[in-house]
Backbone as CSV, one residue per row, in Angstrom:
resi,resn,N_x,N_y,N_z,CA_x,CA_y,CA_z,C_x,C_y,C_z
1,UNK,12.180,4.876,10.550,10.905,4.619,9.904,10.113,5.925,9.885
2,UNK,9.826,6.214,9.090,8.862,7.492,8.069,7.725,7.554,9.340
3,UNK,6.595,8.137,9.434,5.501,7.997,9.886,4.508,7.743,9.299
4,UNK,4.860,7.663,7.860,3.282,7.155,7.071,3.900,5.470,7.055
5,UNK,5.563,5.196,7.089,5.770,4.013,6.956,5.143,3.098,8.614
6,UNK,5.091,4.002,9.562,4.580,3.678,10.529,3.389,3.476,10.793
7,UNK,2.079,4.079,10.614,1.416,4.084,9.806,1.039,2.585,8.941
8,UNK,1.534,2.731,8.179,1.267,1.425,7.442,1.026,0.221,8.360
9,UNK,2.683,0.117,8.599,2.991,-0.824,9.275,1.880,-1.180,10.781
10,UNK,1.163,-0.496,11.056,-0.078,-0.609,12.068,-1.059,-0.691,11.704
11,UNK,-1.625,-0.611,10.434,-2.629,-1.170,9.907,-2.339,-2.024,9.072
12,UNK,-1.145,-2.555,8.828,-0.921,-4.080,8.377,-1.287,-4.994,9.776
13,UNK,-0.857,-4.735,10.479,-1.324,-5.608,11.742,-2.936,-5.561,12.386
14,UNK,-3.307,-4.472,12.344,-4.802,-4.723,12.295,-5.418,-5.448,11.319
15,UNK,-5.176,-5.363,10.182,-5.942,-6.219,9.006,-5.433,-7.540,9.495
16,UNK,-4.579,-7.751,9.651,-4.103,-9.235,10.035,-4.707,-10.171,11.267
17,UNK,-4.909,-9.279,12.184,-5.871,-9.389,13.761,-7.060,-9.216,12.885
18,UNK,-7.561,-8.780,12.254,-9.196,-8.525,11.910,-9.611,-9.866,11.144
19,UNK,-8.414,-10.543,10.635,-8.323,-11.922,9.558,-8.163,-12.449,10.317
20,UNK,-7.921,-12.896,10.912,-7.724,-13.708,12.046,-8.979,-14.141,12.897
21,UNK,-9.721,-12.712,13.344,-10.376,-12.914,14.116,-12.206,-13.115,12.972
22,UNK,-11.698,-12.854,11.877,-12.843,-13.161,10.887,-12.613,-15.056,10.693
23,UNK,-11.698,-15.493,10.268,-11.070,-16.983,10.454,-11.608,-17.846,11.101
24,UNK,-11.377,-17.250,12.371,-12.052,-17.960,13.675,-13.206,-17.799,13.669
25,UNK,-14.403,-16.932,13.442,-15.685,-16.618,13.337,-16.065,-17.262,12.528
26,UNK,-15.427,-17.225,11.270,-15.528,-18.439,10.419,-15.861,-20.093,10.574
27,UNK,-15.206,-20.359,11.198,-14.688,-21.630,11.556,-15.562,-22.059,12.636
28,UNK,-16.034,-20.961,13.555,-16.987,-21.206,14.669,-18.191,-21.790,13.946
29,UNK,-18.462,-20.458,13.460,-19.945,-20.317,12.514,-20.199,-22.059,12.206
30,UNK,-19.204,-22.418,11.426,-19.009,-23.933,10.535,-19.285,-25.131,11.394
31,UNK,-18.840,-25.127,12.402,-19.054,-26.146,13.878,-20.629,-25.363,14.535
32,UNK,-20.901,-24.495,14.629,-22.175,-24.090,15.091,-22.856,-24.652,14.084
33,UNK,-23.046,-24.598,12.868,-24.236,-24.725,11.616,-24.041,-26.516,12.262
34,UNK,-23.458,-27.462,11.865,-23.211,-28.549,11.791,-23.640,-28.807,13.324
35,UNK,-23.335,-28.448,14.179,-23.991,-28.668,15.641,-25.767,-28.609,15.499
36,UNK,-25.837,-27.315,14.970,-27.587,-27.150,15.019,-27.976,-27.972,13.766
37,UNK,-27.483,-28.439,13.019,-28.147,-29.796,11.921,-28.569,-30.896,12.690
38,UNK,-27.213,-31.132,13.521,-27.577,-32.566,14.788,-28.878,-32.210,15.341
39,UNK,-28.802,-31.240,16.180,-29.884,-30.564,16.831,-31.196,-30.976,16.309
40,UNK,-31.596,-30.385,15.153,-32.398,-30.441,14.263,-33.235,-31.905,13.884
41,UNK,-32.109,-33.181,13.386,-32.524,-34.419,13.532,-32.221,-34.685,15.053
42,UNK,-31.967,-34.903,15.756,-32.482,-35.264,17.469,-33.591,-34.693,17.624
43,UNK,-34.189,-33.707,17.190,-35.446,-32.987,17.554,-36.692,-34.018,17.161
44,UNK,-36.427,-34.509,16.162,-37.300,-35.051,15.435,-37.271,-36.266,15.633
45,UNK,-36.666,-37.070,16.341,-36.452,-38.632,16.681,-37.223,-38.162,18.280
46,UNK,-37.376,-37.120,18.851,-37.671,-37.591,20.459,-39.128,-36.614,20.399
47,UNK,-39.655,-36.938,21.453,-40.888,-36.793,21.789,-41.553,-36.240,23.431
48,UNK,-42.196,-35.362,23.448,-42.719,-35.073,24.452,-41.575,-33.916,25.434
49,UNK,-41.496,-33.786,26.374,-40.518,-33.167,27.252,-38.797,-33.117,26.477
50,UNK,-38.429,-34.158,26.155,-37.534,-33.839,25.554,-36.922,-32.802,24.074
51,UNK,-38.511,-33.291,23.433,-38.239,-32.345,22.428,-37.996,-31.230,22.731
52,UNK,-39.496,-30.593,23.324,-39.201,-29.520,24.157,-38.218,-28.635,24.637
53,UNK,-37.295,-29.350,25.241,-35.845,-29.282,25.429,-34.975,-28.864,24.150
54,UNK,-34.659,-29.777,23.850,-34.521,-29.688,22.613,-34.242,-28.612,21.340
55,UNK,-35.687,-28.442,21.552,-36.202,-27.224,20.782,-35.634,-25.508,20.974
56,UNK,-35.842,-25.918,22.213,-35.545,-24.421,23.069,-33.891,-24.514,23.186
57,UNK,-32.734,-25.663,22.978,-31.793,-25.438,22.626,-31.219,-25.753,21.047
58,UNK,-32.211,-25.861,20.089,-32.042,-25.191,18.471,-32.038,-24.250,18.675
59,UNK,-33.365,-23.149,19.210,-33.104,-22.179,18.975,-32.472,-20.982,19.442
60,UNK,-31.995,-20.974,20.699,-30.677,-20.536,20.636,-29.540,-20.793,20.314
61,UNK,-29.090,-21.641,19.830,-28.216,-22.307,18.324,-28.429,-21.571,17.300
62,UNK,-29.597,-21.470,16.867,-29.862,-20.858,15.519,-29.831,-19.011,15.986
63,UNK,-29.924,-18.360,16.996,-30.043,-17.571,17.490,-27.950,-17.100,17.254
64,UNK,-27.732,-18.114,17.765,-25.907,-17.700,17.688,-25.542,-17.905,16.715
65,UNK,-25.599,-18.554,15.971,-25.577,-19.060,14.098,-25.651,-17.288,13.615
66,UNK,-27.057,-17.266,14.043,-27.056,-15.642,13.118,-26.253,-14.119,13.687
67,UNK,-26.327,-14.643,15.049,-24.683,-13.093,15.509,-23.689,-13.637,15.007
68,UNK,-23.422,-15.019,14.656,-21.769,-14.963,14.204,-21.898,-15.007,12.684
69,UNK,-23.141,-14.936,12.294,-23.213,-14.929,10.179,-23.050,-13.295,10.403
70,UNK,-24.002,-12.859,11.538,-23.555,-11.185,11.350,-21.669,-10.614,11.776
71,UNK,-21.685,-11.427,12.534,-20.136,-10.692,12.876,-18.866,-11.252,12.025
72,UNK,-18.913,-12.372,10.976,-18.380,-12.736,9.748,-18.299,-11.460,8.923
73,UNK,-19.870,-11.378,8.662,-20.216,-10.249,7.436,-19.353,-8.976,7.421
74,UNK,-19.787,-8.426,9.064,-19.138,-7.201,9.202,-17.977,-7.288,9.447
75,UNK,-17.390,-8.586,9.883,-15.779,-8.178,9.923,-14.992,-8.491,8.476
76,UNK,-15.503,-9.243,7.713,-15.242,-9.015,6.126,-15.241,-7.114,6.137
77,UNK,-16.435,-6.759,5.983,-16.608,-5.637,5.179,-15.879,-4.512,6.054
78,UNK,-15.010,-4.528,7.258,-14.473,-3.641,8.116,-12.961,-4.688,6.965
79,UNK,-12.574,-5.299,7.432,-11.212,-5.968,6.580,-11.359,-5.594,4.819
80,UNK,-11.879,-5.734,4.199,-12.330,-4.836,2.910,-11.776,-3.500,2.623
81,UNK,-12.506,-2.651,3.904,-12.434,-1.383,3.955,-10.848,-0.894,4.575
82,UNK,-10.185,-1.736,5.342,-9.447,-1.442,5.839,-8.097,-1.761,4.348
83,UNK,-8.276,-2.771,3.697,-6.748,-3.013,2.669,-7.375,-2.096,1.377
84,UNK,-8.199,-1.495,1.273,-8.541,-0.576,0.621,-7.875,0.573,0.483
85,UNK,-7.746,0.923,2.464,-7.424,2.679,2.621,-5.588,1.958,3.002
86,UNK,-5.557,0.798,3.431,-3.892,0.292,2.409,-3.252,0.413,1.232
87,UNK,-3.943,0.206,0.838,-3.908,0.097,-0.489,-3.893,1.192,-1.505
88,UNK,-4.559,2.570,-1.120,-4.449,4.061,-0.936,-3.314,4.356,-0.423
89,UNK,-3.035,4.221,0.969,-1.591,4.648,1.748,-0.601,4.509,1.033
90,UNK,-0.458,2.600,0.401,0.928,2.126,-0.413,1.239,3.165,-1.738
91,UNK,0.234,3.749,-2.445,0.066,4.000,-3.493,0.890,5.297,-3.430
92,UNK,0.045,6.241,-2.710,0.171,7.512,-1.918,2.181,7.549,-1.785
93,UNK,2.334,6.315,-0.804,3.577,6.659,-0.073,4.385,5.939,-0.945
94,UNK,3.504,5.023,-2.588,5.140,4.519,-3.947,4.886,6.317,-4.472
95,UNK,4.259,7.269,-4.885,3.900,8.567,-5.276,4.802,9.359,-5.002
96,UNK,4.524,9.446,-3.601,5.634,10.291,-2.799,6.953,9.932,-2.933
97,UNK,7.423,8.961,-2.549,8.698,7.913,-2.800,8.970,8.553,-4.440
98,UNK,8.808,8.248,-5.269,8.782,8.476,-6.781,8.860,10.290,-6.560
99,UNK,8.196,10.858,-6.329,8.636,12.160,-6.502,9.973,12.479,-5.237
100,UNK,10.018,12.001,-4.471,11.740,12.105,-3.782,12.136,11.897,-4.551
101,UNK,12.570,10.646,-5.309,13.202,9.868,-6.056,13.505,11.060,-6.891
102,UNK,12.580,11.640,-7.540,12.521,12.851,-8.770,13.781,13.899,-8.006
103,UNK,13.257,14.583,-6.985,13.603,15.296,-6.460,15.196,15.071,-6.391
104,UNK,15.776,13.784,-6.139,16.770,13.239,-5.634,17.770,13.182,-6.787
105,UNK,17.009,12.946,-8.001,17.279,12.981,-9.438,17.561,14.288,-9.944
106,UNK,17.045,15.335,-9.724,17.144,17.220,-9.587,17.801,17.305,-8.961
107,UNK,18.484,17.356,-7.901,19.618,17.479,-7.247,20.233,17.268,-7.903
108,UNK,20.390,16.238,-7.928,22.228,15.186,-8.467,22.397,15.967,-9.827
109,UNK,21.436,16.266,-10.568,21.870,16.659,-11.767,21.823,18.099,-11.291
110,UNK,21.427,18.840,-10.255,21.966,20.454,-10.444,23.417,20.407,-9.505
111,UNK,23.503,19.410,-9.084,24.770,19.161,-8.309,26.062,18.970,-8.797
112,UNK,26.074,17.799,-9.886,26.958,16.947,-11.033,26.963,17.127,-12.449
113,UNK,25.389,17.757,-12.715,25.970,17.505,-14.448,26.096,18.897,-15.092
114,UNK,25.253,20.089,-14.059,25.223,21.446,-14.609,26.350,21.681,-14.362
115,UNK,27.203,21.795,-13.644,28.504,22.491,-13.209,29.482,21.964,-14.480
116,UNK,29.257,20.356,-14.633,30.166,20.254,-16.113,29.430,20.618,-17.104
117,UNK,28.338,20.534,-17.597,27.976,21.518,-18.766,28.232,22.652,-18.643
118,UNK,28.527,23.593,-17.650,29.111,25.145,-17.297,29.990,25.193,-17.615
119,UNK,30.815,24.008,-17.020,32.352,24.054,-17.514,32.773,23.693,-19.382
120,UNK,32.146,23.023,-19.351,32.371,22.681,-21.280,31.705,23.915,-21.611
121,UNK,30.781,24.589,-21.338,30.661,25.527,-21.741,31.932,26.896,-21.853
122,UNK,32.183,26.992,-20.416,33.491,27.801,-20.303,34.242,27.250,-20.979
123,UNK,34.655,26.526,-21.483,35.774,25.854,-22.036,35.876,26.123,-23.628
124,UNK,34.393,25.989,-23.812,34.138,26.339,-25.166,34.483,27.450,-26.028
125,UNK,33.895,28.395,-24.954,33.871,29.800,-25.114,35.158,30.632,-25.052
126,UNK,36.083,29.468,-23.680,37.093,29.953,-23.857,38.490,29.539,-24.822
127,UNK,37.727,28.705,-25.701,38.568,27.778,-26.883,37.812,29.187,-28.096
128,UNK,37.007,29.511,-27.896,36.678,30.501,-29.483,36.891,31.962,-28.725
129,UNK,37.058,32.434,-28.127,38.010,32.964,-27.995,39.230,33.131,-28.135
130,UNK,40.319,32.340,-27.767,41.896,32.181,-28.497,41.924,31.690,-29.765
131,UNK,40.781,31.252,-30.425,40.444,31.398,-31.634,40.106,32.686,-32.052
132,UNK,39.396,33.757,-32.101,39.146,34.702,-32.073,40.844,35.520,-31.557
133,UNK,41.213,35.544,-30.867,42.556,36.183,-30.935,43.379,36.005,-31.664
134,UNK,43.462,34.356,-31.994,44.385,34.258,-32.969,44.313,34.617,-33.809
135,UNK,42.800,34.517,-34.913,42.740,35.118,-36.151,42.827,36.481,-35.982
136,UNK,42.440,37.039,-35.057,42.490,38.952,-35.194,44.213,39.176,-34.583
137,UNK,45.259,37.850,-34.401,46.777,38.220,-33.753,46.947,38.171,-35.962
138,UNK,46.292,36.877,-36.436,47.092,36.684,-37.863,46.478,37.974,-38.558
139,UNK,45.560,38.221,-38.628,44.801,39.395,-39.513,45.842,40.660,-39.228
140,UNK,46.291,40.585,-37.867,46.572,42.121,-37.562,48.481,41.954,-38.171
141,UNK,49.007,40.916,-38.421,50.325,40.431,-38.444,49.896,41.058,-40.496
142,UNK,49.040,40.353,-40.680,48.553,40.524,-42.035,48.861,41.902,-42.596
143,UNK,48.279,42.570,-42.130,47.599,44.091,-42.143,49.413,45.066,-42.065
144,UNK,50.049,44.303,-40.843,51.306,44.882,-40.513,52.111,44.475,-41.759
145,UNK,52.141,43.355,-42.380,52.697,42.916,-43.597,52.913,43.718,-44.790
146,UNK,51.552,44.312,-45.005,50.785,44.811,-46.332,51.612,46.317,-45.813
């Protein structure tokens, strides 16, 4: 494994732990809101000392409601940011990949196909040539004729 493939592969798993742990914050949040609704009507059915009570446990309810609407938010926008600079990396390392690939493609052909175009070339050259001899063997047979 490459080191940018390594790399990757470790911030695929953080985004995945960061979803996860956004999920669950999620899901808290959802049972907290619905807890402090109860809250809310019990408040209002009781009276005196109890409300009181009560009251002072809405609002630290509503107090945790809003660190976990904040720690939703920001772990969205940290998970965002993170399949972003993924998403950069993948790009980056299909780029790179693709120019090996190129590279790999330049080889093979200065490896395999120049040496036979050299050779058909030699071959060529050396076919008009014994062409070239022959007509200057018949010209000169000619010449000896005359």
């Amino acid at each position: 494994m490459s080191p940018m493939e390594s790399k990757i592969s470790k911030l695929k798993d953080k985004i995945e732990l960061i979803q996860k742990n956004v999920d669950k914050a999620s899901e808290s949040l959802s049972k907290h809101s619905k807890h402090a609704e109860e809250l809310s009507s019990l408040v209002q059915t009781q009276k005196g000392l109890a409300k009181k009570e009560l009251m002072k446990s809405l609002k630290k309810s509503q107090a945790h409601i809003k660190d976990l609407e904040s720690h939703v938010k920001e772990g969205k926008q940290i998970l965002e940011k993170k399949k972003e600079y993924l998403s950069k990396l993948e790009s980056s390392q299909d780029l790179s990949q693709s120019k090996s690939s190129n590279s790999e493609i330049q080889s093979e052909y200065t490896e395999k196909i120049q040496p036979r175009a050299k050779a058909k070339k030699q071959t060529s050259s050396m076919a008009e040539s014994k062409v070239e001899k022959k007509s200057e063997a018949k010209s000169e047979e000619k010449a000896e004729e005359k």
